[in-house]
Every structure is written in C-alpha cells, then in structure tokens.
C-alpha positions as CSV (number, residue, x, y, z in Angstrom):
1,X,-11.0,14.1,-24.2
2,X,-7.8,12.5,-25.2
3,X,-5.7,14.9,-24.6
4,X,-7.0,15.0,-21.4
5,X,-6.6,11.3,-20.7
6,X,-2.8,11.7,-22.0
7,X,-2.3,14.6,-19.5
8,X,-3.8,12.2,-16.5
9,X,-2.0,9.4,-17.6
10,X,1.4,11.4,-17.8
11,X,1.1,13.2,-14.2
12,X,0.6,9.4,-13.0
13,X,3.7,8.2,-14.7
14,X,5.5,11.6,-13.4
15,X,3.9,10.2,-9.7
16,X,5.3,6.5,-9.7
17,X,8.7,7.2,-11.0
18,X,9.1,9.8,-8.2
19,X,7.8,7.2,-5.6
20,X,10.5,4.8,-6.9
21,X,12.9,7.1,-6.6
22,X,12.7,8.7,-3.6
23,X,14.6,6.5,-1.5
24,X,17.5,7.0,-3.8
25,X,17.9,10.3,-2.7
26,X,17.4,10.1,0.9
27,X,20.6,9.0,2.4
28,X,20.6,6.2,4.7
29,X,21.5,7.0,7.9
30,X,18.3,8.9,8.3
31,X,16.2,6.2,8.0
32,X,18.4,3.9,10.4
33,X,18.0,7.0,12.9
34,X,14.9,7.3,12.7
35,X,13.9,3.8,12.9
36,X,16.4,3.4,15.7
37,X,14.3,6.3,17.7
38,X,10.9,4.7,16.9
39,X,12.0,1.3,18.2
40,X,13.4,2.6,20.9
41,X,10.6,5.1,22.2
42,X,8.2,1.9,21.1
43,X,10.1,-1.0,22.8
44,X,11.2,1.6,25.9
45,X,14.9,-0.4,25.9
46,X,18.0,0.8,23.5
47,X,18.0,-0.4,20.1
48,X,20.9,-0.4,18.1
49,X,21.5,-0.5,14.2
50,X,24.9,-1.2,13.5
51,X,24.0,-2.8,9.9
52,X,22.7,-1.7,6.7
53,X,19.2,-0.5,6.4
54,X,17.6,-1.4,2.9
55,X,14.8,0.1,1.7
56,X,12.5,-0.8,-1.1
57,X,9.1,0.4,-2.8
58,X,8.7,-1.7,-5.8
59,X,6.6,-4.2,-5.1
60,X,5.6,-3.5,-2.0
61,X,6.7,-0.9,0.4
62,X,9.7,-2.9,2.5
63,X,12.7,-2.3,5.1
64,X,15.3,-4.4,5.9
65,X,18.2,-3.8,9.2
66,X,20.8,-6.0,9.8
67,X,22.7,-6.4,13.2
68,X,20.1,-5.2,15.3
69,X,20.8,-5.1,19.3
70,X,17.9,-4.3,21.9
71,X,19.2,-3.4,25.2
72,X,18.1,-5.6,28.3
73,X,17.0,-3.0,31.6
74,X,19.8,-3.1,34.1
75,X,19.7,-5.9,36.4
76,X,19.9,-8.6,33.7
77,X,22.1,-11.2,33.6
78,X,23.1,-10.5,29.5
79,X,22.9,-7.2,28.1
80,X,20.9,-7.5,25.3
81,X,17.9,-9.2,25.0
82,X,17.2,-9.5,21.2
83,X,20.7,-9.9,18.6
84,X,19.6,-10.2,15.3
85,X,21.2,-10.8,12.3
86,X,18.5,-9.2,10.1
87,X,15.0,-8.0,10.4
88,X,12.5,-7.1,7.2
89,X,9.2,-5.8,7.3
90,X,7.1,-5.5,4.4
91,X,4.1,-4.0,3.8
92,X,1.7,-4.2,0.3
93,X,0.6,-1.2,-1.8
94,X,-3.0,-2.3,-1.8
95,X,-4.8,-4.6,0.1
C-alpha cells in the first residue's frame, strides 16, 4: 500500500512540474500567433501584437499582450478602434 501511494504521489509531482514547465519550452511567437488568429477570426477586424506575450501557470493559468491594435472596418474615420497598452486574462485552476 505505500509503495503504491509513493508511486501515485511521484507520477503527480512528475505531472505538475511538467505543467509549470511547459511554457518554457514553447517559444513565444506561437502563442502571440495564435492568439492573434483567435482574436481576429473572433472579433472579425485585424488584431495586431506588436508587444510581448507573457504566459503564466502558477497560480492560475494567465496571459498577458502588450501593444495590442484592433483594426477599425474601412470607412472609419481612425484606423484602429482599440490601442492598448496591455491586456491580461487570467483564469483559476479550480473553481
């Protein structure tokens, strides 16, 4: 029964450090393209990333962009309609 326990315990310490480390890995520009194509197809304008993305697991899952531009339609007097300095969004690990 213990050993058991110790072999449970050690494949869920195996699973968290690889959770925290993951994003190490990953290199950043494919997370600023791919969030760059979600808001995009989701918003239905052109959003731009020409900032660092940050991302983050421990505490909570998080993401943060800075210098973010969303593209007014054409016909607009300015041609962006959002310029942001930053944007984070967060989200918890359990409810």
């Amino acid at each position: 029964m213990k050993r058991v326990l110790l072999i449970i315990s050690g494949i869920a310490i195996l699973l968290i450090i690889a959770a925290v480390s993951v994003p190490f890995f990953i290199p950043k520009s494919v997370y600023k393209a791919q969030i760059e194509r979600a808001a995009t197809n989701a918003l239905q304008r052109e959003v731009t990333l020409a900032g660092d993305v940050n991302i983050s697991v421990f505490p909570r899952i998080s993401a943060s962009v800075q210098q973010v531009t969303v593209a007014n339609p054409e016909g607009f007097a300015t041609p962006n309609m959002i310029e942001a300095g930053e944007l984070r969004g967060s989200v918890k690990w359990i409810p």
